[in-house]
VOPAMI-993322 format. One record per residue (C-alpha): x, y, z. Coordinates in steps of 0.1 Angstrom, whole numbers, plus 5000, padded with zeros to 4 digits. Layout:
+------+-------+------+
! east ! north !   up !
+------+-------+------+
!    X !     Y !    Z !
...
+------+-------+------+
This chain:
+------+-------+------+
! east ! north !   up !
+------+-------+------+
! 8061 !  5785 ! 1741 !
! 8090 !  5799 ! 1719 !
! 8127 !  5787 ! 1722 !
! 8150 !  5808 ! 1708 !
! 8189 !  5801 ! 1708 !
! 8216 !  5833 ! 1717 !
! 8251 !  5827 ! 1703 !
! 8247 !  5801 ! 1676 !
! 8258 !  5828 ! 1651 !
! 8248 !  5850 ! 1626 !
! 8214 !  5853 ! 1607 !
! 8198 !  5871 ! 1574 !
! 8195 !  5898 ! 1600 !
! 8231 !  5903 ! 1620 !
! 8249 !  5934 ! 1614 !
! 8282 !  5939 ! 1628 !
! 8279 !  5915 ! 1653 !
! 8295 !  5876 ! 1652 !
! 8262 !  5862 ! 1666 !
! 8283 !  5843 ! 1693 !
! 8278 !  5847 ! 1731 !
! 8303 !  5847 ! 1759 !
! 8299 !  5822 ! 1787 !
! 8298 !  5851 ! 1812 !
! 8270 !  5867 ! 1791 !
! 8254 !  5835 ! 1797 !
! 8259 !  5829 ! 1833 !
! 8247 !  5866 ! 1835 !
! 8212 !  5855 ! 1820 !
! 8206 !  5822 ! 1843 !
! 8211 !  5850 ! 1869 !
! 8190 !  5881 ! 1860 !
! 8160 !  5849 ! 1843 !
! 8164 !  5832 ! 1883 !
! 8161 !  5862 ! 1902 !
! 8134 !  5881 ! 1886 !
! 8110 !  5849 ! 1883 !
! 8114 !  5848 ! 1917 !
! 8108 !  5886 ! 1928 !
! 8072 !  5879 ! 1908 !
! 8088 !  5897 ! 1868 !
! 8075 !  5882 ! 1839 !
! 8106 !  5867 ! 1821 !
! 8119 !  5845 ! 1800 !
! 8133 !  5816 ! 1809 !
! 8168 !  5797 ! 1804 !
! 8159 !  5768 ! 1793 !
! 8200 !  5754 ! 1783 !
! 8233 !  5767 ! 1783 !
! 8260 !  5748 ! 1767 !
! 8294 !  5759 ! 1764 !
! 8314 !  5757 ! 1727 !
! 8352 !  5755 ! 1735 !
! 8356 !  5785 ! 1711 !
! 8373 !  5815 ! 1717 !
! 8358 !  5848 ! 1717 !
! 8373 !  5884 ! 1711 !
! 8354 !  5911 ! 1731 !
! 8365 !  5952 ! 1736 !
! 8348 !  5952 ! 1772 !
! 8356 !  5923 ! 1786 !
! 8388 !  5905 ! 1792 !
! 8399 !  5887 ! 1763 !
! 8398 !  5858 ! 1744 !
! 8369 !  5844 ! 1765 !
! 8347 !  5814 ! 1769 !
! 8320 !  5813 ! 1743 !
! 8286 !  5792 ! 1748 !
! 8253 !  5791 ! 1731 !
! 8220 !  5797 ! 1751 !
! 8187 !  5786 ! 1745 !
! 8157 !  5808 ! 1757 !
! 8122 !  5796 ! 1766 !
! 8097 !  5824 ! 1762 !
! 8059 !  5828 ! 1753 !
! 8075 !  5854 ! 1722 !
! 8101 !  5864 ! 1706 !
! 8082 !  5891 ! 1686 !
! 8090 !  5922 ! 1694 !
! 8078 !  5959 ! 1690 !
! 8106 !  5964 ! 1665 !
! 8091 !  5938 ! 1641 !
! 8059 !  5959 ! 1641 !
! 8080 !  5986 ! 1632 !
! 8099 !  5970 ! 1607 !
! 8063 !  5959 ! 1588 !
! 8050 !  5995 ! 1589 !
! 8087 !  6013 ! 1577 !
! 8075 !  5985 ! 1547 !
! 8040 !  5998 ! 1545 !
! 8036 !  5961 ! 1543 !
! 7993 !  5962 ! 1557 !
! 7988 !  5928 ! 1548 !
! 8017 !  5911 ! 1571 !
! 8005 !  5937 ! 1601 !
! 7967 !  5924 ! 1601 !
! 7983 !  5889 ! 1597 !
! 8010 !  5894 ! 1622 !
! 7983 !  5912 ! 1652 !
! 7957 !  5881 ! 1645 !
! 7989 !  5859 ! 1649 !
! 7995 !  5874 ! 1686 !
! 7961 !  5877 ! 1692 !
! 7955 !  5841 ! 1687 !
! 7991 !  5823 ! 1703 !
! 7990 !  5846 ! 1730 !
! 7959 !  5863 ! 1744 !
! 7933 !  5836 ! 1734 !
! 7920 !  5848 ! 1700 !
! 7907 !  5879 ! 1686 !
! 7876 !  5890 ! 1708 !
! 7869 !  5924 ! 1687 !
! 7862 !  5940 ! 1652 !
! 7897 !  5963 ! 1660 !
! 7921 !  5936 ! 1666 !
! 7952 !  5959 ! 1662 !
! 7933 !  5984 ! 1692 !
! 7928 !  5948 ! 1709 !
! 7963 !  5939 ! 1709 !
! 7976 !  5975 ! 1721 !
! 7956 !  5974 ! 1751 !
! 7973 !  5934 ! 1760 !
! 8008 !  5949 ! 1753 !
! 8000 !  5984 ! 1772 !
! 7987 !  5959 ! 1797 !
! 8017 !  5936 ! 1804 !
! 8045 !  5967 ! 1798 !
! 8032 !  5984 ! 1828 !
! 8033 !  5949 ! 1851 !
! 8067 !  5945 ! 1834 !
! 8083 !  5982 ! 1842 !
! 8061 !  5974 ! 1879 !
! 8083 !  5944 ! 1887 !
! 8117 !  5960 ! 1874 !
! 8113 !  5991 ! 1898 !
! 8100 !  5973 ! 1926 !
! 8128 !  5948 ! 1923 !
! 8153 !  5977 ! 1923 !
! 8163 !  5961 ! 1890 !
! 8178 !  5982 ! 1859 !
! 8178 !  5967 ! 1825 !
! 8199 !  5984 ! 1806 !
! 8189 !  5989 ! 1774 !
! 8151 !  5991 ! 1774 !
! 8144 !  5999 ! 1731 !
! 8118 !  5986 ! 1708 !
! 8141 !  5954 ! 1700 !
! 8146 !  5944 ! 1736 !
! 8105 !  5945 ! 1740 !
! 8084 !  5917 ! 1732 !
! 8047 !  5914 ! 1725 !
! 8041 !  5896 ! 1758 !
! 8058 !  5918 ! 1780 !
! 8077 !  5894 ! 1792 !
! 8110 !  5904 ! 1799 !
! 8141 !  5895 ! 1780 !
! 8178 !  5899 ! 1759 !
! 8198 !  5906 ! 1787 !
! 8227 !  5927 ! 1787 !
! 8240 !  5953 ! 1810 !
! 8216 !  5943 ! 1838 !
! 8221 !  5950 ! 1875 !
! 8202 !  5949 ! 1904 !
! 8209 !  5982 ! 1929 !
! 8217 !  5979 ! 1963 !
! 8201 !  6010 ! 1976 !
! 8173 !  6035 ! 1960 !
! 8191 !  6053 ! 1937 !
! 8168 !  6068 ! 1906 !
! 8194 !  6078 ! 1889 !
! 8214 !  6043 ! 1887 !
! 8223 !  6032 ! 1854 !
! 8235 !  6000 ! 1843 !
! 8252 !  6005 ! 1807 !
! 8280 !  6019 ! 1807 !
! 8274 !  6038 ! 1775 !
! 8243 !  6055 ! 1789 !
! 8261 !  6085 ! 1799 !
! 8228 !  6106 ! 1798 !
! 8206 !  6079 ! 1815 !
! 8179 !  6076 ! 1790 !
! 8176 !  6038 ! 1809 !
! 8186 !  6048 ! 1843 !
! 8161 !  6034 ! 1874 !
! 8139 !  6060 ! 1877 !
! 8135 !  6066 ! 1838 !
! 8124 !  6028 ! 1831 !
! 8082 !  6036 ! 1834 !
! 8089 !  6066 ! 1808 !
! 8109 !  6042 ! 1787 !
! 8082 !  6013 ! 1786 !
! 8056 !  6045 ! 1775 !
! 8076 !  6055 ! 1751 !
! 8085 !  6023 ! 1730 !
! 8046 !  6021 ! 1735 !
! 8039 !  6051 ! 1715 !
! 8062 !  6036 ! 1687 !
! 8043 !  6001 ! 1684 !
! 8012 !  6026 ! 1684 !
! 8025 !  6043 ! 1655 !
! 8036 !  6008 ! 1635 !
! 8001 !  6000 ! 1641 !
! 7989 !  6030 ! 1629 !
! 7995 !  6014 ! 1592 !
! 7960 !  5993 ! 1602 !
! 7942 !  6013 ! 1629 !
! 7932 !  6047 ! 1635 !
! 7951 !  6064 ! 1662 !
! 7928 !  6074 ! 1685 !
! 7923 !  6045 ! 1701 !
! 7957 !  6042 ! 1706 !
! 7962 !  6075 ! 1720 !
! 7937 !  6072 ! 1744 !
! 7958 !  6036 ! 1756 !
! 7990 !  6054 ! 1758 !
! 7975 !  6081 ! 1779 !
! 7963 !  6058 ! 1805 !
! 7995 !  6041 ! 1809 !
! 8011 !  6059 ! 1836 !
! 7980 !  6052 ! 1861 !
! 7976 !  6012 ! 1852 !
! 8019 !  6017 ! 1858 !
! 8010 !  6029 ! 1893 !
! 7984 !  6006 ! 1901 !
! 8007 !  5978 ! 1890 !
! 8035 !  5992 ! 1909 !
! 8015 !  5996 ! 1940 !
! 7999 !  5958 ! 1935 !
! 8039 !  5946 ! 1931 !
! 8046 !  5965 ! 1959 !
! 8023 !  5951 ! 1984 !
! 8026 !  5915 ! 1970 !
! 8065 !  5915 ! 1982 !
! 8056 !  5928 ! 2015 !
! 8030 !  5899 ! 2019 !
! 8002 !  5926 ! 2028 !
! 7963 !  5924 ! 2017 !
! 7958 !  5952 ! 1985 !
! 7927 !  5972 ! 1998 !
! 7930 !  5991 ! 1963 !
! 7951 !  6017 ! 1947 !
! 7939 !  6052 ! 1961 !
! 7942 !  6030 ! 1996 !
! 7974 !  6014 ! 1989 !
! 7995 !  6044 ! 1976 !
! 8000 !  6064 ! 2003 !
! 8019 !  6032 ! 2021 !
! 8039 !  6029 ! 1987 !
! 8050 !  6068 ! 1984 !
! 8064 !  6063 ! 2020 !
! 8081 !  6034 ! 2009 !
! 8102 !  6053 ! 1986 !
! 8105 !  6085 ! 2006 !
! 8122 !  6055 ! 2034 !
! 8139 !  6040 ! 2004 !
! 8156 !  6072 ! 1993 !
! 8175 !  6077 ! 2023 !
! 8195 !  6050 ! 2013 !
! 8202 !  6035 ! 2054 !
! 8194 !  5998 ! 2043 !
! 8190 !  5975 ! 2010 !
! 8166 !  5973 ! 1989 !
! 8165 !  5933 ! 1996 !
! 8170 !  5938 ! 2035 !
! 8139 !  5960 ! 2036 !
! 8118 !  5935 ! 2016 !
! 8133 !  5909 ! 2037 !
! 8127 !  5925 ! 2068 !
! 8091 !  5943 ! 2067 !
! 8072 !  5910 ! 2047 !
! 8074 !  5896 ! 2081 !
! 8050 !  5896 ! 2106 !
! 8069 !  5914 ! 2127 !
! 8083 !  5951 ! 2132 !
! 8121 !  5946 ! 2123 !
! 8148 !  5952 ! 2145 !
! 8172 !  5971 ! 2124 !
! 8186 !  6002 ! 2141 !
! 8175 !  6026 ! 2106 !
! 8139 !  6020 ! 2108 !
! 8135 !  6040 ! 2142 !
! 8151 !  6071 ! 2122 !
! 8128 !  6097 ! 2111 !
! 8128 !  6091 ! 2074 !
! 8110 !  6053 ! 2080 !
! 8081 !  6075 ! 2104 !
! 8056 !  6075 ! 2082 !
! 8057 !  6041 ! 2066 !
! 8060 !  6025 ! 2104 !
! 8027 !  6043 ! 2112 !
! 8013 !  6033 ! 2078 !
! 8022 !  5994 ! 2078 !
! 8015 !  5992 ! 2111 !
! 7977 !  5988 ! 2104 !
! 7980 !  5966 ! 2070 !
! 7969 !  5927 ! 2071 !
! 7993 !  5901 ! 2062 !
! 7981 !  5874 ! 2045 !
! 8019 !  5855 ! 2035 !
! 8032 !  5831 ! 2063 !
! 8066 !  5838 ! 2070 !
! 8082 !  5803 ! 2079 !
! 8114 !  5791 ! 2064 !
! 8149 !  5796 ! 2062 !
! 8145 !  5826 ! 2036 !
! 8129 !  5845 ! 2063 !
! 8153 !  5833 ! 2091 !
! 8188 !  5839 ! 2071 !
! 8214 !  5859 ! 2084 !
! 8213 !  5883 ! 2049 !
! 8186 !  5882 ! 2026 !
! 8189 !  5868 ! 1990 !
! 8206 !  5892 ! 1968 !
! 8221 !  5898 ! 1932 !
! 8243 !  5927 ! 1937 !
! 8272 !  5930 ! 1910 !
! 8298 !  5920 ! 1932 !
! 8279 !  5884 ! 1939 !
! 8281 !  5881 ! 1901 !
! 8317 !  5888 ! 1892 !
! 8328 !  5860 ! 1921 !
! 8299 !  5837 ! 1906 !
! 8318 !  5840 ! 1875 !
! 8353 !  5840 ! 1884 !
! 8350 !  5806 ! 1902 !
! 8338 !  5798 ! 1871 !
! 8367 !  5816 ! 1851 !
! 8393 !  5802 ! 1866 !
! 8385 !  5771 ! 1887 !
! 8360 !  5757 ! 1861 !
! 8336 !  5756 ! 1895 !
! 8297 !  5760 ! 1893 !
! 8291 !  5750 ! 1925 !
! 8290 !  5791 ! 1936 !
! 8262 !  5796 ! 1908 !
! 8242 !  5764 ! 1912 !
! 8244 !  5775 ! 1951 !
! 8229 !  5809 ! 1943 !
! 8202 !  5793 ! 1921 !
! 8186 !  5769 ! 1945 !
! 8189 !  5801 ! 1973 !
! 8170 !  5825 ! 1946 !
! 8143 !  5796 ! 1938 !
! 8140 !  5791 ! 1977 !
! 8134 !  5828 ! 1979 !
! 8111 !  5830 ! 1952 !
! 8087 !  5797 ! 1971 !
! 8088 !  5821 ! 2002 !
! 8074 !  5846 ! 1986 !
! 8046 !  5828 ! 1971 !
! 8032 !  5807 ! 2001 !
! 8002 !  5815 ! 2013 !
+------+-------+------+
């Protein structure tokens, strides 16, 4: 495992920035690290956060503000962007050392005689569970480029994250990303695309055939991840993708119409029972009623998750109250509250 620190300042490697994190940009991470570890998204972890008693100047946020430094547990901190740096080098040496390097920490060794093509199908691999978890978490990164991807595909540097209430493709979280290039919907094409630029760093060592032919498969193992994501939330038995999608395409057809959360529906049809809630009788929840209605469960559904009066959430407006008890009463008790109801979540969702 990697730890990694955010805020401790600048490096060989800083621009513009002061290296220095805000306390809210921290509180943010324990957050979005909690909730998706819970709702089954590789991520990394936060492993500390310890605030500085410095003062920090920022243009979006209300200013001066708390400053802290973080410290990040994560199988890698290597990210497609380092690949690219190497090849933008022409540096050949460093690439084979750096693939055998990945290879070896995190995929158990080098198996092949084309370990650059072996390493491409691992990353291609873990991108498309990655992007699978963020969409069927109705969670929106932000800013999803080469330098916010790592080699495991776990996920990571956390910004302008948010979690949407209701199915909305077009939902973006930055608020810079005026033409949603990172909006909900566009997540799956962004994970395929900073894939085709790690193929073409690796391209300095290995022909790009291979690679091509990875790339082109990506959007079907995306679907079959999704799908697999999908029916692990509801608690149902996978009976394979051609079999599972049709349930999963009426999912989002019910989704779309936007007459319930994207928790509460989670919440609601991973039980063994057919919910109560007035919207699922309407016409646009038909054919996913008919659909689930013949599925095998295989999760019990006991405990207070399932038995709540409102299912676990991390809507934006749950953060911002998080935070100002934090602001200005110096209380944690609303976060470390949140916390133990995420991790109590994220046990109900793994019994079996």
């Amino acid at each position: 495992m990697d730890l990694g620190t955010k805020g401790s300042g600048t490096t060989p490697w800083s621009r513009t920035g002061d290296g220095r994190l805000t306390l809210k940009g921290g509180v943010r991470e324990i957050l979005a690290t909690e909730m998706l570890e819970a709702l089954g998204v590789d991520t990394s972890k936060t492993f500390s956060l310890v605030e500085t008693g410095e003062e920090l100047w920022r243009s979006d946020e209300p200013s001066p503000t708390r400053s802290a430094v973080m410290t990040r547990l994560s199988h890698s901190h290597i990210r497609y962007g380092t690949f690219q740096r190497i090849a933008f080098e022409r540096n050949e040496e460093l690439m084979h050392d750096l693939v055998a390097y990945c290879l070896t920490q995190f995929y158990g060794g080098v198996k092949t005689d084309k370990p650059a093509e072996e390493l491409f199908g691992h990353a291609a691999a873990s991108a498309a569970r990655l992007v699978a978890g963020y969409m069927t978490s109705g969670f929106v990164h932000g800013v999803l480029n080469t330098d916010n991807i790592n080699i495991t595909g776990e996920s990571f540097d956390y910004g302008p994250w948010r979690f949407m209430p209701r199915w909305e493709p077009g939902f973006t979280a930055a608020y810079f990303d005026h033409e949603g290039l990172y909006c909900f919907a566009r997540q799956p094409e962004a994970l395929h695309w900073n894939l085709a630029q790690l193929a073409s760093a690796l391209r300095l060592i290995c022909d790009s055939d291979p690679l091509v032919a990875i790339l082109e498969r990506f959007p079907r193992a995306y679907g079959e991840a999704f799908t697999q994501h999908v029916f692990w939330r509801l608690g149902l038995e996978s009976r394979g993708f051609d079999n599972d999608k049709p349930l999963v395409v009426a999912m989002e057809n019910a989704l779309s119409a936007k007459s319930v959360t994207i928790d509460q529906f989670f919440r609601d049809w991973g039980q063994d029972d057919i919910p109560a809630h007035e919207a699922y009788s309407d016409e646009p929840f038909a054919e996913f009623r008919e659909l689930i209605a013949s599925q095998e469960r295989i999760r019990p559904t006991t405990g207070s998750y399932w038995t709540d009066a409102e299912p676990c959430s991390m809507h934006i407006e749950e953060v911002e109250a998080i935070w100002d008890a934090i602001a200005q009463d110096d209380d944690w008790g609303p976060l470390n509250r949140k916390v133990a109801a995420i991790r109590n979540m994220g046990a109900a969702l793994r019994a079996r």
